[in-house]
C-alpha positions in Angstrom: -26.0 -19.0 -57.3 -24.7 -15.3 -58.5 -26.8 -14.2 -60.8 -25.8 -10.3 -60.7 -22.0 -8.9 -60.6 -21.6 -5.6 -59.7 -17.4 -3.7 -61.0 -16.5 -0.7 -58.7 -14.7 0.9 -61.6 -11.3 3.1 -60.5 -8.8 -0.3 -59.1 -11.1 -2.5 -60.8 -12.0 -2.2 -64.3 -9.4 0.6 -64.6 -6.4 0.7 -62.6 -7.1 4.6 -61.8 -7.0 4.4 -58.0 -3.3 4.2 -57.7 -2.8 7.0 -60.0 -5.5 9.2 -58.5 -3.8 8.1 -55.1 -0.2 9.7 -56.8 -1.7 12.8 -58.6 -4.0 13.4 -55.2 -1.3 13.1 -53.0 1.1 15.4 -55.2 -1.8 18.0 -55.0 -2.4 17.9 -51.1 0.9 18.4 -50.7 1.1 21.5 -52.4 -1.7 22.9 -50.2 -0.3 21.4 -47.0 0.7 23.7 -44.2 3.3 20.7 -43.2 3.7 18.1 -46.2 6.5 16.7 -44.7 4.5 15.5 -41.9 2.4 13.4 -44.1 2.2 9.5 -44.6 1.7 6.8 -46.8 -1.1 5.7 -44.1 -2.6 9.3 -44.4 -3.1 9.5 -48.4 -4.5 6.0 -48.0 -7.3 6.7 -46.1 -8.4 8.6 -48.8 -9.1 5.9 -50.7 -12.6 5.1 -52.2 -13.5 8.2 -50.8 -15.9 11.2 -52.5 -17.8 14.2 -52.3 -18.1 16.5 -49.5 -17.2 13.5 -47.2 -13.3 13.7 -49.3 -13.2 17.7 -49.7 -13.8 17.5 -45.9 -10.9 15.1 -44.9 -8.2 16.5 -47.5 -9.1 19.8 -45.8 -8.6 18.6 -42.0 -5.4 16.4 -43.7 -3.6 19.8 -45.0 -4.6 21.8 -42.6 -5.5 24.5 -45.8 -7.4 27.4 -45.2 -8.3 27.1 -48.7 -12.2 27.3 -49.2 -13.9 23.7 -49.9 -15.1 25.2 -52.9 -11.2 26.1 -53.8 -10.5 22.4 -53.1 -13.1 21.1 -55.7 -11.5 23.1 -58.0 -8.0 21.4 -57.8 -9.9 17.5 -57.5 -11.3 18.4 -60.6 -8.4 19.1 -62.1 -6.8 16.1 -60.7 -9.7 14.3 -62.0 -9.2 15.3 -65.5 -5.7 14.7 -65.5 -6.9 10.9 -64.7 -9.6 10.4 -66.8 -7.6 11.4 -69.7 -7.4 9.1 -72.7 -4.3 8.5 -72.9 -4.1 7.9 -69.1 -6.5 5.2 -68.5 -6.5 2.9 -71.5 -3.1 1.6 -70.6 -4.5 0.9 -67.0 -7.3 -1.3 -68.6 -7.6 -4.6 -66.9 -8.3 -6.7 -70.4 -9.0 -10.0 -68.6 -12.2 -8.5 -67.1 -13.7 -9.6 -70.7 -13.4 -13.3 -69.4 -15.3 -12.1 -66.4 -17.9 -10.5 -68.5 -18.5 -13.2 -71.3 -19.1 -15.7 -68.6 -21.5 -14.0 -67.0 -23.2 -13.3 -70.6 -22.9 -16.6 -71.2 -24.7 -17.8 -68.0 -27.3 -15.1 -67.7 -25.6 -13.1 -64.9 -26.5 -9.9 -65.2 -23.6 -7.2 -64.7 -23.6 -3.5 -63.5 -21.6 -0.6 -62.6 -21.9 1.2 -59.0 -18.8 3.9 -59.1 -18.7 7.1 -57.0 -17.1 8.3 -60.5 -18.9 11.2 -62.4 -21.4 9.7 -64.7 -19.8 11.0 -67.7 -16.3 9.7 -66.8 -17.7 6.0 -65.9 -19.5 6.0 -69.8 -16.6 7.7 -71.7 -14.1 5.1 -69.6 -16.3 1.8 -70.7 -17.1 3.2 -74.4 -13.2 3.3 -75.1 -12.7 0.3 -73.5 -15.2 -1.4 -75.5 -16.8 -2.9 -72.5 -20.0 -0.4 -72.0 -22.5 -2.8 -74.0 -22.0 -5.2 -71.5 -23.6 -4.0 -68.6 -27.6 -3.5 -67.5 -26.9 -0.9 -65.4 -24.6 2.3 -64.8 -24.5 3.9 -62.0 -23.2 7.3 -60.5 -22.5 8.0 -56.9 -23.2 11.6 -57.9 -27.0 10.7 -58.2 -26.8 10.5 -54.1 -26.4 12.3 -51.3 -23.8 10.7 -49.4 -21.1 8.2 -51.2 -19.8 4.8 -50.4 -19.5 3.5 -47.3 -23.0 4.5 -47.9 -24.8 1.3 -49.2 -27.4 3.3 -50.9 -25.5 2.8 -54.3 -25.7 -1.0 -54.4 -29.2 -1.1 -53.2 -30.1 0.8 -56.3 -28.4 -1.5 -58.4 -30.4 -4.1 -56.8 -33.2 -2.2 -56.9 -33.2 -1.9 -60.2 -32.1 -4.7 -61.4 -34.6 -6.9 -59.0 -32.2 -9.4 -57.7 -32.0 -9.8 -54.2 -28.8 -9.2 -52.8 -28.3 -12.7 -51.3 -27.5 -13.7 -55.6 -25.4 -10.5 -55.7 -21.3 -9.9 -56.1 -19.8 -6.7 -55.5 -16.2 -6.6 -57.2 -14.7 -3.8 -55.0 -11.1 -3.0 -54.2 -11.3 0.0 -51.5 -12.4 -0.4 -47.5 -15.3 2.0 -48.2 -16.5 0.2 -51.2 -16.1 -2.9 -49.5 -18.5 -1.8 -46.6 -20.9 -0.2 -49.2 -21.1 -3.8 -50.5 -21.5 -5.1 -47.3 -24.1 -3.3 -45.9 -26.2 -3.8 -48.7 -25.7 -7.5 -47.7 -24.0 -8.9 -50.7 -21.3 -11.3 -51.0 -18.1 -9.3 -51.9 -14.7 -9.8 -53.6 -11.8 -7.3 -53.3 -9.1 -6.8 -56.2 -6.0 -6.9 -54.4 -4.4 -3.6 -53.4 -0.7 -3.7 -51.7 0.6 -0.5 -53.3 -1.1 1.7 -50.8 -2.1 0.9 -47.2 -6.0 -0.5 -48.1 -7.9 -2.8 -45.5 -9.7 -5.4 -47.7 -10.0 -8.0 -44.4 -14.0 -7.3 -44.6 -14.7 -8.5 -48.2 -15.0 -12.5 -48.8 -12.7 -13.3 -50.6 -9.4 -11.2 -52.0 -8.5 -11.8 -55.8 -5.2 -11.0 -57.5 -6.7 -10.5 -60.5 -9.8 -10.9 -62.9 -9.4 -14.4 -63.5 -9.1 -15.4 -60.1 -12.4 -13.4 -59.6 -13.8 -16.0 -62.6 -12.7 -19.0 -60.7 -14.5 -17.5 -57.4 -17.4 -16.7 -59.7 -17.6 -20.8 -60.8 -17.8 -22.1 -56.9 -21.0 -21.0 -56.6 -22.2 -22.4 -60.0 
């Protein structure tokens, strides 16, 4: 029986990690030695990916001599650019509410695990209208190393004190499927065919929110 659901939030609540993969992409080609040698495959891999562990491989991917410090500065503004208004509420995935009055209705408990900065993840679930839902935010800025890193999801377990056999991560990128994973819960990707994503490790592979419901009532 589930009886906690954890939401990755960019490609799963919001569908923000296509358009970070386009705004991030249009950025490291700018500070690309050879842009033109670039791929599809390449700017996929950065997917699901944060911190110094992303700063590092956009830096070996251009071949910039820009300081890492430099780089932050452009993600950031990448970042903003995203997690405007006006660019996110369109990418809303409205059916999740189906997924989340269920699981009110049947005492799952839900929660957020998102590498996202903390004040993006709140201001993104207040003006969606979804943020009183959920017994627990978290931040992969409050750690030290981000997904694959399971450390996110055993907080959330942690926390929460469910163990993490009755625990379903809703994850749509390969590191956040391994985070998942590793922290030994059962795991359902959102699928992902716009960019070059391997989601063969999660359990089961959902085209949308109310296919996650129905995968959700199996184990009822």
């Amino acid at each position: 029986m589930i009886k906690l659901i954890v939401f990755d939030m960019d490609g799963v609540i919001v569908d923000t990690e296509y358009l970070d993969f386009q705004l991030q992409q249009a950025y490291i080609k700018e500070i690309a030695k050879e842009p033109s040698k670039l791929t599809h495959d390449d700017f996929s891999r950065l997917v699901g990916r944060s911190g110094k562990d992303l700063l590092r491989r956009i830096r070996k991917l251009s071949q910039s001599d820009l300081a890492e410090e430099e780089i932050e500065r452009g993600l950031q503004r990448v970042e903003a650019q995203k997690y405007r208004k006006e660019s996110y509420l369109p990418l809303f995935r409205q059916d999740i509410l189906a997924v989340l009055d269920y699981a009110r209705a049947h005492d799952i408990a839900l929660a957020v695990a998102s590498s996202t900065q903390k004040k993006y993840i709140f201001e993104i679930l207040t003006n969606c209208g979804i943020q009183d839902y959920f017994d627990a935010v978290v931040s992969g800025e409050d750690f030290e190393t981000s997904k694959p890193n399971p450390a996110i999801y055993l907080s959330v377990l942690n926390r929460l004190g469910i163990p993490s056999e009755q625990a379903l991560a809703v994850e749509d990128s390969a590191s956040g499927i391994a985070a998942a994973k590793k922290a030994g819960m059962k795991t359902v990707a959102y699928e992902e065919k716009r960019m070059a994503i391997d989601q063969s490790q999660a359990d089961y592979v959902a085209k949308d929110m109310l296919d996650i419901l129905d995968y959700i009532k199996s184990f009822s």
